[in-house]
DRENPA-3360 file (N, C-alpha, C; in nm, 2 decimals, always signed):
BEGIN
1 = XXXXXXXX = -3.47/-0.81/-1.83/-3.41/-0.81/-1.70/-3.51/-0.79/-1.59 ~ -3.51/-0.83/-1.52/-3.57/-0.88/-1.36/-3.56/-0.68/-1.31 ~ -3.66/-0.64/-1.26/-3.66/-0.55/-1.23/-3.58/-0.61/-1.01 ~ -3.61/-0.70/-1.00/-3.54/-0.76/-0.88/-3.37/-0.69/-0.84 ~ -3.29/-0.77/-1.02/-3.17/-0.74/-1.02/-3.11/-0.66/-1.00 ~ -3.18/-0.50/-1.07/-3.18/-0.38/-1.02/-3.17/-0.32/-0.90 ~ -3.25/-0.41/-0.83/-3.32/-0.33/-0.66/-3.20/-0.38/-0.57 ~ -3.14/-0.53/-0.64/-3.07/-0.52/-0.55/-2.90/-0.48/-0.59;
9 = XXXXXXXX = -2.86/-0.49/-0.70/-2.76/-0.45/-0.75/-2.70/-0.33/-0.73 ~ -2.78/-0.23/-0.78/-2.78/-0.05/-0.76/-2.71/-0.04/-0.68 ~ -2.70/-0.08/-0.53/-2.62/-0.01/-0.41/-2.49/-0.01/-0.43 ~ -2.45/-0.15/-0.53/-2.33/-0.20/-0.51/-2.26/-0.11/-0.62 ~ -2.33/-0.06/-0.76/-2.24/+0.05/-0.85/-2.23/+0.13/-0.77 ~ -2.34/+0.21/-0.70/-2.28/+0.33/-0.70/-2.19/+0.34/-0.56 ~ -2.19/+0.21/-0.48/-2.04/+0.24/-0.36/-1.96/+0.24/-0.47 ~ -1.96/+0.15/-0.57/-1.85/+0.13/-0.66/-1.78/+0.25/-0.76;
17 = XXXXXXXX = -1.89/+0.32/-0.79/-1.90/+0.44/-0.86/-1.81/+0.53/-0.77 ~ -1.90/+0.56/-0.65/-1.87/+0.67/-0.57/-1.71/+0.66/-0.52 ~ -1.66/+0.54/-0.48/-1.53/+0.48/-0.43/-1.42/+0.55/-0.54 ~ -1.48/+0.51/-0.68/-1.35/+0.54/-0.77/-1.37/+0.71/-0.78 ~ -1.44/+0.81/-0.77/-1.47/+0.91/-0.79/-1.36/+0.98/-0.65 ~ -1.35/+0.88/-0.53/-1.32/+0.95/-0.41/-1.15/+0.91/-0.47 ~ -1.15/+0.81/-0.50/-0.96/+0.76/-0.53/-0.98/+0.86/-0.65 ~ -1.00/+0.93/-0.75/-0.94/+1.01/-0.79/-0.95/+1.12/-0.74;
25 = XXXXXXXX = -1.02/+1.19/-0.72/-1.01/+1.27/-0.57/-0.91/+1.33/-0.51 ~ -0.91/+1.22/-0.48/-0.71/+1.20/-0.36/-0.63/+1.18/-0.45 ~ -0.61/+1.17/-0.60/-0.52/+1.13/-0.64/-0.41/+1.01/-0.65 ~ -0.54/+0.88/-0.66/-0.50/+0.76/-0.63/-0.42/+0.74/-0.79 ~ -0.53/+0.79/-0.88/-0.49/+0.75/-1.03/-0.36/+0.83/-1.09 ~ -0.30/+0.94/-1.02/-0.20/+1.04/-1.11/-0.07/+0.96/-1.06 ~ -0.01/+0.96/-1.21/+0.11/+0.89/-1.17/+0.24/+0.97/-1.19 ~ +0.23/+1.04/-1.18/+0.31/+1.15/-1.13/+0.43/+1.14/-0.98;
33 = XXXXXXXX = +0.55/+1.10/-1.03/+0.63/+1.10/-0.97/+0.68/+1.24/-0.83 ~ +0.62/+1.31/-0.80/+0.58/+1.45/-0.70/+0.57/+1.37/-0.55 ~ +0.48/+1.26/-0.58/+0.42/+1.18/-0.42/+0.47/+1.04/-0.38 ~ +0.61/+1.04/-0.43/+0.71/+0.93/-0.39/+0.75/+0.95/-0.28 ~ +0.73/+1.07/-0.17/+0.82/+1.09/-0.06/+0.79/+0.95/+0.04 ~ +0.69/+0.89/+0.01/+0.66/+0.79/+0.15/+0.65/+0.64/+0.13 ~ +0.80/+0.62/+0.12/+0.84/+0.48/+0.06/+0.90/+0.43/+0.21 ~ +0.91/+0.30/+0.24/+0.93/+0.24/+0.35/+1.09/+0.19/+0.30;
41 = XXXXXXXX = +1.20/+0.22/+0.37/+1.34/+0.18/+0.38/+1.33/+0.06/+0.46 ~ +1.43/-0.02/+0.40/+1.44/-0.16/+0.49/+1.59/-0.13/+0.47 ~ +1.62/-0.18/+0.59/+1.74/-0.15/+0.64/+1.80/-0.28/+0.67 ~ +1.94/-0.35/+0.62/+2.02/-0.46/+0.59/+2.09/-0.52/+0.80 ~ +2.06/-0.41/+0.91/+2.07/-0.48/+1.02/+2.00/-0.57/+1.05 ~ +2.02/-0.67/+1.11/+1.96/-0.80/+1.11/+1.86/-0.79/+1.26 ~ +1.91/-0.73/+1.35/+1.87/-0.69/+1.50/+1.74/-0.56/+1.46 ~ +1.74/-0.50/+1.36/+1.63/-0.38/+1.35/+1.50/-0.43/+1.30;
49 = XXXXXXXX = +1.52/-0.57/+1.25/+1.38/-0.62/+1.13/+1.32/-0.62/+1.22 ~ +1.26/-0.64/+1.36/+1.17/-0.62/+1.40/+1.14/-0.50/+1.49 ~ +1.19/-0.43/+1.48/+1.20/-0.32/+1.51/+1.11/-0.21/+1.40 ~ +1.16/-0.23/+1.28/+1.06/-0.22/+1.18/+0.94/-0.27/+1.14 ~ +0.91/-0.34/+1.17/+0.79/-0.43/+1.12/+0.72/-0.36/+1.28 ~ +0.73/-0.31/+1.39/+0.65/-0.26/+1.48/+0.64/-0.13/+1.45 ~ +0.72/-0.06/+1.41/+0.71/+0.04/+1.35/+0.61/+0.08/+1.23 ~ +0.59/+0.02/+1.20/+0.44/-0.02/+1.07/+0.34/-0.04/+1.15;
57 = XXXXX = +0.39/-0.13/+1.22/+0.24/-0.18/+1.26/+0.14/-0.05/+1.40 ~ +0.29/+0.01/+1.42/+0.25/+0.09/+1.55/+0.24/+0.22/+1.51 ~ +0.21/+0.28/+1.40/+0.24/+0.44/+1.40/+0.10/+0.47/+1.39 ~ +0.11/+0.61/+1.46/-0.02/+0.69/+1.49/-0.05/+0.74/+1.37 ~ -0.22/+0.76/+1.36/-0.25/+0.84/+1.21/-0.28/+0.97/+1.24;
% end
């Protein structure tokens, strides 16, 4: 193997490495039913769909 491949490759495991280390972390991987509370309701008024859909798009973090 090309000592090249390496030099340039490397950066890309370890974002990749590091990325999955941080998602479990936070508990991207536990499937544990506890962190269901933040499910998006859609709601059958026909006048609110876009009222919702700004509502997604507009909320503060």
């Amino acid at each position: 193997m090309d000592i090249r491949y390496l030099v340039v490759g490397a950066p890309f495991i370890i974002a990749f490495f590091y990325t999955l280390f941080w998602l479990q972390r936070w508990g991207a991987f536990n499937s544990s039913s506890k962190n269901n509370s933040k499910k998006m309701i859609i709601k059958d008024e026909g006048s609110s769909k876009g009222l919702i859909l700004e509502n997604i798009f507009l909320t503060k973090n």
